[in-house]
Every structure is written in C-alpha cells, then in structure tokens.
Backbone as numpy.savetxt, mean C-alpha at the origin, in Angstrom:
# Nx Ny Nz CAx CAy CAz Cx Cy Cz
-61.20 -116.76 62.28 -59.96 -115.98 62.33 -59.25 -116.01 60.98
-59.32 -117.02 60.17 -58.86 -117.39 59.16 -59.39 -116.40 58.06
-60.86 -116.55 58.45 -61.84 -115.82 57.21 -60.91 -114.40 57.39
-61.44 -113.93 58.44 -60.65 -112.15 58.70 -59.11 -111.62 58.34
-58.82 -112.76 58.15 -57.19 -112.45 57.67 -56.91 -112.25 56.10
-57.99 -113.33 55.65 -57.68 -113.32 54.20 -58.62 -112.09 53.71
-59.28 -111.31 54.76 -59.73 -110.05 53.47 -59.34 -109.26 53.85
-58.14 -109.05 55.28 -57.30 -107.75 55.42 -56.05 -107.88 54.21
-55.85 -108.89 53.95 -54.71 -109.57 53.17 -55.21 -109.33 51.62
-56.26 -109.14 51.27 -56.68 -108.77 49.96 -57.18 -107.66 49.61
-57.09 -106.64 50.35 -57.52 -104.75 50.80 -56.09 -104.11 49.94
-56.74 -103.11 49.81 -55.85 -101.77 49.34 -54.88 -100.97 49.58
-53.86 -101.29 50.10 -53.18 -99.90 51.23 -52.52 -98.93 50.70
-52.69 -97.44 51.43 -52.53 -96.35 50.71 -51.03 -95.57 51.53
-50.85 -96.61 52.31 -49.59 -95.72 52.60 -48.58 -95.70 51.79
-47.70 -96.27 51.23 -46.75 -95.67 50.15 -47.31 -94.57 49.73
-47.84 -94.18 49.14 -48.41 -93.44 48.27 -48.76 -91.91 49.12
-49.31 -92.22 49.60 -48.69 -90.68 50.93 -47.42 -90.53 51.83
-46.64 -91.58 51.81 -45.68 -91.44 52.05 -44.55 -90.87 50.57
-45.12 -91.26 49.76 -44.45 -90.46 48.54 -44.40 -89.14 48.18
-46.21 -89.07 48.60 -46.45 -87.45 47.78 -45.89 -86.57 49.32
-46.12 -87.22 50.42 -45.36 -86.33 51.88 -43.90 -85.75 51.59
-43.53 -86.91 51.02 -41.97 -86.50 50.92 -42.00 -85.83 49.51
-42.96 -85.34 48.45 -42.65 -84.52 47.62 -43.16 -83.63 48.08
-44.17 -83.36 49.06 -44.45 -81.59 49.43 -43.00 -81.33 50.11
-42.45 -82.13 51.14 -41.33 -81.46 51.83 -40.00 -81.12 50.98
-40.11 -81.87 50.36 -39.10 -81.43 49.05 -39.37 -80.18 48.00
-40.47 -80.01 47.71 -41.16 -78.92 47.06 -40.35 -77.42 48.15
-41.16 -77.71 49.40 -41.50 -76.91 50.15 -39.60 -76.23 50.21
-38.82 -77.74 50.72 -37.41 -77.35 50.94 -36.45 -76.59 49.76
-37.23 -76.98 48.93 -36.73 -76.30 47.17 -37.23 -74.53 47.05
-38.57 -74.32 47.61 -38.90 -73.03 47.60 -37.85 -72.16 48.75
-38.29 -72.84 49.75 -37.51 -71.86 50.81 -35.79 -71.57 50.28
-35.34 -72.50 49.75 -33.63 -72.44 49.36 -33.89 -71.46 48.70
-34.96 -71.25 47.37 -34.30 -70.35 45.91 -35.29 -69.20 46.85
-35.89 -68.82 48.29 -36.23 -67.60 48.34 -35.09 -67.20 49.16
-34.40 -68.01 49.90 -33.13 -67.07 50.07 -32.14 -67.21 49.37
-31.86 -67.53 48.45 -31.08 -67.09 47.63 -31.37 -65.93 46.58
-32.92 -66.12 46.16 -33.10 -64.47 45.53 -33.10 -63.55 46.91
-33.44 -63.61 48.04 -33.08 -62.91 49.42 -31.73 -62.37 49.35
-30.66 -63.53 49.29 -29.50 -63.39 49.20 -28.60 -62.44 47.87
-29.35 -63.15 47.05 -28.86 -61.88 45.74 -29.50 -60.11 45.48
-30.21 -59.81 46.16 -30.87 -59.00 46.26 -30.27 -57.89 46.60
-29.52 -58.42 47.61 -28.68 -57.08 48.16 -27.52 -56.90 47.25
-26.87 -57.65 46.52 -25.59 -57.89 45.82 -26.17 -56.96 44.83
-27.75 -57.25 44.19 -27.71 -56.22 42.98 -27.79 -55.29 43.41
-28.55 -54.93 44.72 -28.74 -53.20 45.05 -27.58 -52.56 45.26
-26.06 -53.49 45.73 -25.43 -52.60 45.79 -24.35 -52.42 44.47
-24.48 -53.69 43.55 -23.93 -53.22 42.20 -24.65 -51.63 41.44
-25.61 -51.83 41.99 -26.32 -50.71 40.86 -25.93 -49.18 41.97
-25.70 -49.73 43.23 -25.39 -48.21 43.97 -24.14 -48.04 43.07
-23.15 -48.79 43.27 -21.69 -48.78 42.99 -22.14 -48.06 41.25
-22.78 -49.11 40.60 -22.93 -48.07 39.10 -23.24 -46.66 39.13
-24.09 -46.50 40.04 -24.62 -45.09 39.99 -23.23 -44.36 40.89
-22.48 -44.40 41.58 -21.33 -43.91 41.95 -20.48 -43.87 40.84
-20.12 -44.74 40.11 -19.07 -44.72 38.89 -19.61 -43.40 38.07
-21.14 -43.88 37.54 -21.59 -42.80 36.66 -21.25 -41.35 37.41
-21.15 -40.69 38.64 -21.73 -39.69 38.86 -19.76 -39.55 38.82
-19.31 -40.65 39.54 -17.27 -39.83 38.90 -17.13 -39.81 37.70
-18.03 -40.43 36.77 -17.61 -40.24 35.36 -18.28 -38.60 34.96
-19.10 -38.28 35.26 -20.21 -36.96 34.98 -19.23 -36.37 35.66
-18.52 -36.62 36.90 -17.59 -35.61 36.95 -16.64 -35.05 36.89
-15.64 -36.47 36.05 -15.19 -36.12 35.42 -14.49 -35.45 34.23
-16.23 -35.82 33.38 -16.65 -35.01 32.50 -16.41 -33.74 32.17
-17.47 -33.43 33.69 -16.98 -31.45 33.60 -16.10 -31.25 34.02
-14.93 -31.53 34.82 -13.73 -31.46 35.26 -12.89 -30.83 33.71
-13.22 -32.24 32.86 -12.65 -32.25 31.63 -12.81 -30.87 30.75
-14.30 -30.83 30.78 -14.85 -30.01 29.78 -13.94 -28.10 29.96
-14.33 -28.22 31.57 -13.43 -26.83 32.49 -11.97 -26.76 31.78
-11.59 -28.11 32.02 -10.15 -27.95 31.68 -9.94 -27.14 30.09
-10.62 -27.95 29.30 -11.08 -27.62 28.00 -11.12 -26.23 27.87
-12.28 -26.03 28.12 -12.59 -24.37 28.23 -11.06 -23.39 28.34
-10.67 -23.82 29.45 -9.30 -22.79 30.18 -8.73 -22.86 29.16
-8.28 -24.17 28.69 -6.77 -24.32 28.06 -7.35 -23.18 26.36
-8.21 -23.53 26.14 -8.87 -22.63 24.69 -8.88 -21.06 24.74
-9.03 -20.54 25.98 -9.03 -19.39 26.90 -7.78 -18.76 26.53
-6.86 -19.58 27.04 -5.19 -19.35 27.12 -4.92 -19.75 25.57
-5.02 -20.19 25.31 -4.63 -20.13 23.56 -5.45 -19.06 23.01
-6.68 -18.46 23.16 -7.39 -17.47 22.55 -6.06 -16.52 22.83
-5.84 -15.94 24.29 -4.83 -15.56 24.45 -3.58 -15.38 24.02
-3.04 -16.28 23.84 -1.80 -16.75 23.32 -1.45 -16.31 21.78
-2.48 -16.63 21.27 -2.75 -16.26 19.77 -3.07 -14.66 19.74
-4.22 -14.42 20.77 -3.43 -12.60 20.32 -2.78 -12.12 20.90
-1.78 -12.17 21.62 -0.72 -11.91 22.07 0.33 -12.06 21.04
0.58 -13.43 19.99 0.98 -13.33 19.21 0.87 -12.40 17.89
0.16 -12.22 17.66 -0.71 -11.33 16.59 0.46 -10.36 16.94
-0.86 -9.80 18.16 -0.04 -8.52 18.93 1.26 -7.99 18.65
2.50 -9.45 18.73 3.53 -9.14 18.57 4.07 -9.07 17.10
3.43 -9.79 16.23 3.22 -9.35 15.00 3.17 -8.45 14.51
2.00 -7.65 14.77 1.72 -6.62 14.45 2.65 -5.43 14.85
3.34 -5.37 16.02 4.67 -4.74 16.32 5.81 -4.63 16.26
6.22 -6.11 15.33 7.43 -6.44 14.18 6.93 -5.60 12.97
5.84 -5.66 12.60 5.53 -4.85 11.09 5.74 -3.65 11.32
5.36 -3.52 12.53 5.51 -1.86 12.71 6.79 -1.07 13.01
7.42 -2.32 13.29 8.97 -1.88 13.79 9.47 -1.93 12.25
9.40 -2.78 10.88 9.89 -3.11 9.88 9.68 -1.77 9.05
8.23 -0.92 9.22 7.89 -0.11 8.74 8.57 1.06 8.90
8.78 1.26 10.37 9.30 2.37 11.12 10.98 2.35 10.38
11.63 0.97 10.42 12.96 0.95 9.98 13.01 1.32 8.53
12.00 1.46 7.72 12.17 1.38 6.29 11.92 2.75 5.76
10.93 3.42 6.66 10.84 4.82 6.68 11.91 5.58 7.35
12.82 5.18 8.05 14.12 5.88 8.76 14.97 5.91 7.74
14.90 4.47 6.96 16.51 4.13 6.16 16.05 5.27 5.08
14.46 5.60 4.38 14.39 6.57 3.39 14.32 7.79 3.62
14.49 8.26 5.22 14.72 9.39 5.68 16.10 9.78 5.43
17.39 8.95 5.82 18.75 8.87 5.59 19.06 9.19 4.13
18.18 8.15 3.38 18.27 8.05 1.86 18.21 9.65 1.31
16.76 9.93 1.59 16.46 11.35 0.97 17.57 12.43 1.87
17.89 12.52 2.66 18.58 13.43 3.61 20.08 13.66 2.62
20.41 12.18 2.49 21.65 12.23 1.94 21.52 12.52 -0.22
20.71 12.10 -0.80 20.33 12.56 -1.60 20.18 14.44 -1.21
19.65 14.71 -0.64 19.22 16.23 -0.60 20.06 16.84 -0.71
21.16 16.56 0.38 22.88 17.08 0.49 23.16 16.74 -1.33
23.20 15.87 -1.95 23.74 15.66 -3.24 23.05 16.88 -3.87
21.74 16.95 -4.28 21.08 17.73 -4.72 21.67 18.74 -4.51
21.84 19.04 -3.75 21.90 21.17 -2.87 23.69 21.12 -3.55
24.25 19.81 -3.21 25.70 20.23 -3.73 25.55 20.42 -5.28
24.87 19.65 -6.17 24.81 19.59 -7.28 24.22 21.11 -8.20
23.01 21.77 -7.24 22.32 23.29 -7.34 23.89 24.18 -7.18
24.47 23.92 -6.53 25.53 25.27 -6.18 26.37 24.97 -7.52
27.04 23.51 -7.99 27.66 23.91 -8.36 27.32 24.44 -9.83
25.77 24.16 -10.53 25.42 24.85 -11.36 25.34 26.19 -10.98
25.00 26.75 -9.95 25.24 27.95 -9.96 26.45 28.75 -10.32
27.45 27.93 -9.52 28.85 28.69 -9.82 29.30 28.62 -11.85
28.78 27.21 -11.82 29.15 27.41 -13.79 27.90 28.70 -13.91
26.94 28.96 -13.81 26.40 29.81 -13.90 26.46 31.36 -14.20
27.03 31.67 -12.58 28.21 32.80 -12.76 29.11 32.79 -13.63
30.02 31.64 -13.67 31.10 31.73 -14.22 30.67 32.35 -16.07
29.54 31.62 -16.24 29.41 31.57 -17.77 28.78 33.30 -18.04
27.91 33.74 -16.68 27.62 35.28 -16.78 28.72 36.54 -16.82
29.80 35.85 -15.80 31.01 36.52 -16.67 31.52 36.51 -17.43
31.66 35.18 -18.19 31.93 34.96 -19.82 31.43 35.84 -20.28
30.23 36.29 -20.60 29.08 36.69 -20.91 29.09 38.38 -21.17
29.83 38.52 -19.65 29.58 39.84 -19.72 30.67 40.52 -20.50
31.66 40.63 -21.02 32.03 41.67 -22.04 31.63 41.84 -23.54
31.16 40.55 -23.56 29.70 40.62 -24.51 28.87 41.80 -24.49
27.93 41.72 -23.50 27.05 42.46 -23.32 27.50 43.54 -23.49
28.78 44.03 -22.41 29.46 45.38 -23.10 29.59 45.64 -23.93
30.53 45.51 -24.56 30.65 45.72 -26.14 29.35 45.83 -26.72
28.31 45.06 -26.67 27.00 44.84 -27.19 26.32 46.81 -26.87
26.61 47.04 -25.88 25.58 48.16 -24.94 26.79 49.41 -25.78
28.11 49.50 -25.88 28.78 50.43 -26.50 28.38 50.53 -27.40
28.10 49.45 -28.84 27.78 49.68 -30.15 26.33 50.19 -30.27
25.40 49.83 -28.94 24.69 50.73 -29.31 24.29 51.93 -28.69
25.38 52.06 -27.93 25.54 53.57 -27.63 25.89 54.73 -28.62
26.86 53.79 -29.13 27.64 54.59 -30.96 26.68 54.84 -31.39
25.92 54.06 -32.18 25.20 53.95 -33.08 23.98 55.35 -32.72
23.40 55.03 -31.61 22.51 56.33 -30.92 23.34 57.76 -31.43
24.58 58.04 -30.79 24.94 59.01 -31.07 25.74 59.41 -32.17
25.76 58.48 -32.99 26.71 58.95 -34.72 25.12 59.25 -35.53
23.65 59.16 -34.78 22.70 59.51 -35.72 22.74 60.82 -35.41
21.75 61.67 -36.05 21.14 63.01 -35.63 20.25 62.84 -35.63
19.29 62.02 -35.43 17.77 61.95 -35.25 17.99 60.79 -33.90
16.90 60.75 -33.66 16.86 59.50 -32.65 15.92 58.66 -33.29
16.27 57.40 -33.28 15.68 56.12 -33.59 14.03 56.10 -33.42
13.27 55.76 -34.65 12.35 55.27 -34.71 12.44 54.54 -33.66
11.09 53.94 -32.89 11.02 52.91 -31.93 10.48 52.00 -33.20
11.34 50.62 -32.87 10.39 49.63 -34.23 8.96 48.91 -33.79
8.13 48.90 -34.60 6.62 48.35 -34.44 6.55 46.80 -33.54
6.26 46.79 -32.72 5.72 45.54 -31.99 5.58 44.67 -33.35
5.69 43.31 -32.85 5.78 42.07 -33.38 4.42 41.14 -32.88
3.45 41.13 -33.57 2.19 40.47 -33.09 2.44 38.89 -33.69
2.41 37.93 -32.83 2.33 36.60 -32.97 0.94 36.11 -33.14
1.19 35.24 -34.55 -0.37 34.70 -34.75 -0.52 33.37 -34.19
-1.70 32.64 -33.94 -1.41 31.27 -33.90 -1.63 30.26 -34.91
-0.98 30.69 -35.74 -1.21 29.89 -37.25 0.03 28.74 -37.27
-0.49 27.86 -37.87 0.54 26.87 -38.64 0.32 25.32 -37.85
0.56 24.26 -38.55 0.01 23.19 -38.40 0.45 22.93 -36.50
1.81 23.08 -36.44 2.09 22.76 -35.23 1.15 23.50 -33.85
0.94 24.89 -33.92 0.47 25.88 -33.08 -1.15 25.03 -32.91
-1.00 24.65 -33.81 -2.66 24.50 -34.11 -3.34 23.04 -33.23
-2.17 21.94 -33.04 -2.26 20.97 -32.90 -2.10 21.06 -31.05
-1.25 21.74 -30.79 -0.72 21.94 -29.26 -1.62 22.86 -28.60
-2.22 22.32 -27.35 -3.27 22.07 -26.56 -2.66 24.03 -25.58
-1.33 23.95 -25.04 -0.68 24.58 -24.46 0.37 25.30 -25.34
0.45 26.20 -25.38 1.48 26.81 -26.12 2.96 27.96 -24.84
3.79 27.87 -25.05 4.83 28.18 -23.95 5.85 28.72 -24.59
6.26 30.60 -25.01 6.83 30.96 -25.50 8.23 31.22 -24.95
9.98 31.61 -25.75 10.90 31.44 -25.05 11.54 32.42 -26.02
11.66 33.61 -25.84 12.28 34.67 -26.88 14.01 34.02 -27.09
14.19 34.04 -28.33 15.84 34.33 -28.37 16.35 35.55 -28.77
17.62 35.93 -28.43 17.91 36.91 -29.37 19.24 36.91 -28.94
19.81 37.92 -29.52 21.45 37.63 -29.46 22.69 37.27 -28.44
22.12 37.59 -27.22 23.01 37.30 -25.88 22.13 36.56 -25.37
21.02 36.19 -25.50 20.88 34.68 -24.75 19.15 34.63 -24.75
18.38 33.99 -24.09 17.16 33.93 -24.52 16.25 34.82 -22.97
14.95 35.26 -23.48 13.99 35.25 -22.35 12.91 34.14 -21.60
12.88 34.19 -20.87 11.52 33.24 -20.73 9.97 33.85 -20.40
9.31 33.33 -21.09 8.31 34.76 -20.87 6.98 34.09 -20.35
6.64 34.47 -19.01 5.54 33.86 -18.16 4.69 34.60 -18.08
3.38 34.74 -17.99 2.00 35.48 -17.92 2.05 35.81 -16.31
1.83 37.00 -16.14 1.69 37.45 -15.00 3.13 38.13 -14.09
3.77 38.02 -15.01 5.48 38.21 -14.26 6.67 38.75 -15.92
7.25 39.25 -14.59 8.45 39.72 -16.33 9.11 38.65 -16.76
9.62 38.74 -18.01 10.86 37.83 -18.72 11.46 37.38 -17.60
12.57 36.35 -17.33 13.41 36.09 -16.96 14.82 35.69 -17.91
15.91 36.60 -17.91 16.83 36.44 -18.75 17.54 35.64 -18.53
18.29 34.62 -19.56 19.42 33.43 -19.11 20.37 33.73 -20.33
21.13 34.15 -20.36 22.59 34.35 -20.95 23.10 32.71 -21.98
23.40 33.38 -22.73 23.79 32.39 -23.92 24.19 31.11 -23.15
25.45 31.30 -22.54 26.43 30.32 -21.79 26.10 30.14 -20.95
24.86 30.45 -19.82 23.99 29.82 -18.81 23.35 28.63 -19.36
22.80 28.94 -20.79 21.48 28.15 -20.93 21.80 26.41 -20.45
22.73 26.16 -20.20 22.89 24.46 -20.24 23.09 24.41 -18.47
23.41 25.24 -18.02 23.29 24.95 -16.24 22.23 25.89 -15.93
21.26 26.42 -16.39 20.56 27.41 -15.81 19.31 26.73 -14.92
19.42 26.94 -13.85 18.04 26.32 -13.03 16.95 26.98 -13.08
16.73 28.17 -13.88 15.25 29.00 -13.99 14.93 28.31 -15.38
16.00 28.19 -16.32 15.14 27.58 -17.29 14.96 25.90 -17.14
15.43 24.92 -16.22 15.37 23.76 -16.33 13.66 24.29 -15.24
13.75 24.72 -14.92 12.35 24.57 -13.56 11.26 25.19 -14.36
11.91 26.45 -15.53 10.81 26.37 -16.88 10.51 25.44 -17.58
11.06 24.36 -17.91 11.19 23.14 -18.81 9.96 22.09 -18.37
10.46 22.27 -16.57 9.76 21.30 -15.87 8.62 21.37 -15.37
7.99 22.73 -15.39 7.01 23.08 -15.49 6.19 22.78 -16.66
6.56 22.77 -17.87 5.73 22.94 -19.18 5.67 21.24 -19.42
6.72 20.79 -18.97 6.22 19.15 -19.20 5.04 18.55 -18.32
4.58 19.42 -17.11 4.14 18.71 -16.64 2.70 18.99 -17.71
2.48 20.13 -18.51 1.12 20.53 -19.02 0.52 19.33 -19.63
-0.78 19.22 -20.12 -1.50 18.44 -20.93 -1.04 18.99 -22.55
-0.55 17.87 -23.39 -0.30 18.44 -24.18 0.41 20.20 -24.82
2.02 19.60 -24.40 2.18 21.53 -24.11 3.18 21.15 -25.29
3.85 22.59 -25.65 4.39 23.04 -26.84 5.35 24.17 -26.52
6.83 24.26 -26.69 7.62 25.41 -26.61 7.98 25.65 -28.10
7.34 27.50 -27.91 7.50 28.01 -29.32 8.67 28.71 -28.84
9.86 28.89 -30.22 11.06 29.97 -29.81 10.64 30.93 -30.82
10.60 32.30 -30.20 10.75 33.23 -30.84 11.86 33.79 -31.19
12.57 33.88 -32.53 13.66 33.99 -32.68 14.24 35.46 -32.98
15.03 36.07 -32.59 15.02 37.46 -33.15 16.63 37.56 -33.91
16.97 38.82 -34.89 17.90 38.55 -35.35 19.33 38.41 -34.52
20.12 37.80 -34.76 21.59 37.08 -34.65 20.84 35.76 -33.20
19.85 35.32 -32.82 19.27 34.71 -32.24 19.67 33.13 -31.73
20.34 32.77 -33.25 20.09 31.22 -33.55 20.93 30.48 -32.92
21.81 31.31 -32.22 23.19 30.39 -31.78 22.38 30.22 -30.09
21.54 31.19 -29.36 20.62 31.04 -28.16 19.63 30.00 -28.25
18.68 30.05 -29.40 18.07 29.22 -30.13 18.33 27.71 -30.08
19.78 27.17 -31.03 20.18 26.39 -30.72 20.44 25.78 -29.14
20.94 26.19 -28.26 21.27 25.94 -26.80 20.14 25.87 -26.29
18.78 26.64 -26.24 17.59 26.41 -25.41 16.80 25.58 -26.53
16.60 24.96 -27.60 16.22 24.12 -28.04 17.09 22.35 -27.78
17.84 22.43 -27.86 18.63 21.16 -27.90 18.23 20.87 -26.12
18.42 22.19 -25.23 17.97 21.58 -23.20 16.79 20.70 -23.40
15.57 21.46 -24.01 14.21 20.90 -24.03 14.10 20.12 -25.09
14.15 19.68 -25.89 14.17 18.30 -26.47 14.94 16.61 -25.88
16.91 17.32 -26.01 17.06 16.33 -25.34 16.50 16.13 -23.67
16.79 17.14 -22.70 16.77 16.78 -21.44 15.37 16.45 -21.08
14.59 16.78 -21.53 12.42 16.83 -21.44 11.94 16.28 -22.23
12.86 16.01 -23.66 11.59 15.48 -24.12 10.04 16.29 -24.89
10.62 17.07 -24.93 9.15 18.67 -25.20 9.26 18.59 -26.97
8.10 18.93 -27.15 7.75 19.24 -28.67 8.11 20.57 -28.73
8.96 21.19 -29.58 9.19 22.78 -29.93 8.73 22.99 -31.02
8.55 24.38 -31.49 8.21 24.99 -32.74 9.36 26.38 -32.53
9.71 27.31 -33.75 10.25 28.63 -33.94 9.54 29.31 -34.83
9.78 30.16 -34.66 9.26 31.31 -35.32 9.77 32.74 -35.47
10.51 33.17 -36.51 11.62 33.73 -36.92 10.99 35.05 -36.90
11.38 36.31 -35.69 10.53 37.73 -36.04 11.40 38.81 -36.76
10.23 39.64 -37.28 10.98 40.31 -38.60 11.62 41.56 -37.83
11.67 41.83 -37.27 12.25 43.01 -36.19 12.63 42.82 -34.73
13.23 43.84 -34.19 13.53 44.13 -32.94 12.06 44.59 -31.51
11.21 44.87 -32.60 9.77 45.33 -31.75 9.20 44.53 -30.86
8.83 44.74 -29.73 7.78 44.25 -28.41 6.94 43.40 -29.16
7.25 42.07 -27.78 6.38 41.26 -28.61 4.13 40.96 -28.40
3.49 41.05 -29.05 2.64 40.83 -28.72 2.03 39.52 -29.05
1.62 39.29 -27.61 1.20 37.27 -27.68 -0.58 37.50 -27.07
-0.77 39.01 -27.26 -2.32 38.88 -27.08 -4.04 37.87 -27.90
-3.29 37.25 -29.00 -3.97 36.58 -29.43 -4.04 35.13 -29.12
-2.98 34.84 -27.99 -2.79 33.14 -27.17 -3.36 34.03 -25.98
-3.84 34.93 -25.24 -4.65 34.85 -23.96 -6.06 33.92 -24.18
C-alpha cells in the first residue's frame, strides 16, 4: 500500500493546466461575443448617421436650388428694373430735347416778329428817302425834257459802253458782280432779269440791295465791280461803303466814258 502511494505521489498532474487554458477559451469566447454585439450594436447607429447625412445633403441640394431660383428671379427683376430705368431715361432726354426745341421755337418766333418789325421799318425809311428822291428825279426828267426840245435835231443815241475784263483786280476774281451808278442812284444788274433800281437815299436801308450783297458773298471768290457813269460818285460812294463795311466784299470801279447801254457780253 505504501509502495502505491509513493508513485501516485510522484506522477504528473495536468489539471491546473486545463483548468487554465478552460478558463482562457471562456474568456476568449466571452470577449468575442461582447465586441460582436457591440459592432451589432454600432451598426445601426452608423446606418442611421449616414441616412441622417444623406437627408442633410439632399436639404442642402435643396436648398441650393431654392437659392439658385431665388437668384435667377431677383437678376430677372433687376434686368427689369434697369430697363425700365433706361426707359425712363431715355424719356427725360426726350422730354429735355422736346423743351429745348420749344424754347427755340419761342426764340425764333419772337426774333421773326423783330425781324418783320425791323423789314417794315426799313421800308418806311425807304419810302421816305424815295420821296426825298423824287423831286430830284423831276427836275432831273424836266431838264431833259428842255434840253430835247431847245435842239432841232434829235439826239444822237450814244454808242453802248462795252466792258472789258482787263486789269489786275477783274483778273484775279473768280466771280465778277456788276452794280451801275449814275446820278440818282445805282442799278443792280442780274443775268436773266432787268436792273433793279435803288435811289441814292435808299441805298443804306434798301433790302434788294442788302439781299444783292448777300447773295454775292455767299459766291466762291466773288467781286463787285461799280460801273460808274457821269455825276455817279456820290451813288458810288453809298453802294460801295454798304458792301465793304456791312459784307465785307472786295469791290473794283470802273469809270464809263458815256451815257450808252452797257455791254457785259464778254463776262458771259
């Protein structure tokens, strides 16, 4: 009995040792099952963070276009706004225009009245100076009524007066524009039409010769020649001094040796 004791008593025993590694599988085992429900457990938490993200994103996307709409409109209404403004712009200018063309309607209207008063009253010095004028002429038309009948012959008619275009000035002037003088007052002599007569004491209010004046200034390079005839110079003087001082015109004279018709067929 003795023997049998002392070699159970000197043997190997293996229980600790599976009692160790037992209790590390159940510990293993109790360690897996915890962290699978807890990734179990977190699982749903992420699926529904990422729903919730994908909800945020899709109010943000729609807010987006909400935004963008808004955008659009409000740019819409200012496109608007701006030509509407224009618009009204453009109908202040037109009103500014309209007022500026009225005020020079008034302007010229009332100018015109000046004008038309200013035409009459040269006319009336006009008259007035043609009646000056006229016992002139009488007397003028008696002496040579006398003269006709204290002859016994009747008067030679005297030879036409042919105008050359000689002399530095004639020569230089592009336009030439003749203006007879002679003793009661001057002619004006236009191609295609008769003289027009202006009386000594007209010549400074006369509106046929200022609208002659104003005509010849407008030419390219123009020129008033006076043809002067005898006792002339005092007409002469008066329709030279209008067109220099009042126009501005280059003149020339030219002193004719007789009373004879003038011929200006060599300026056609």
């Amino acid at each position: 009995m003795a023997r049998r004791r002392n070699r159970d008593e000197g043997g190997l025993s293996l229980f600790p040792f599976m009692s160790i590694l037992a209790g590390l599988v159940g510990i293993l085992t109790l360690l897996i099952s915890v962290i699978s429900r807890q990734k179990e457990a977190e699982q749903p938490k992420e699926n529904v963070a990422a729903i919730e993200r994908g909800k945020e994103k899709r109010q943000l996307d729609d807010r987006a276009r909400k935004l963008e709409r808004d955008i659009a409109a409000l740019d819409e209404r200012i496109r608007k706004e701006r030509a509407g403004a224009q618009k009204v712009q453009e109908l202040t200018d037109r009103r500014i225009v309209l007022q500026d063309e009225l005020k020079g309607l008034k302007k010229a209207a009332t100018e015109s009245d000046a004008e038309l008063q200013k035409i009459v009253e040269l006319l009336r010095r006009e008259i007035a100076a043609l009646e000056k004028d006229k016992p002139t002429l009488v007397r003028r038309i008696q002496e040579l009524e006398k003269q006709i009948k204290d002859r016994k012959e009747a008067p030679e008619p005297p030879k036409s007066v042919q105008v050359r275009p000689g002399g530095s000035g004639l020569l230089q002037a592009r336009n030439v524009f003749f203006v007879e003088c002679h003793s009661t007052g001057i002619n004006i002599i236009q191609k295609g039409s008769n003289p027009i007569n202006v009386g000594t004491s007209s010549i400074p209010n006369s509106l046929e010769y200022r609208r002659f004046l104003a005509t010849v200034k407008e030419e390219r390079d123009p020129m008033v020649l006076f043809l002067i005839r005898k006792a002339g110079h005092p007409s002469y003087l008066w329709a030279a001094a209008e067109a220099t001082k009042r126009f501005e015109l280059r003149i020339g004279k030219l002193p004719l040796p007789n009373d004879g018709p003038l011929d200006l067929s060599l300026f056609d």
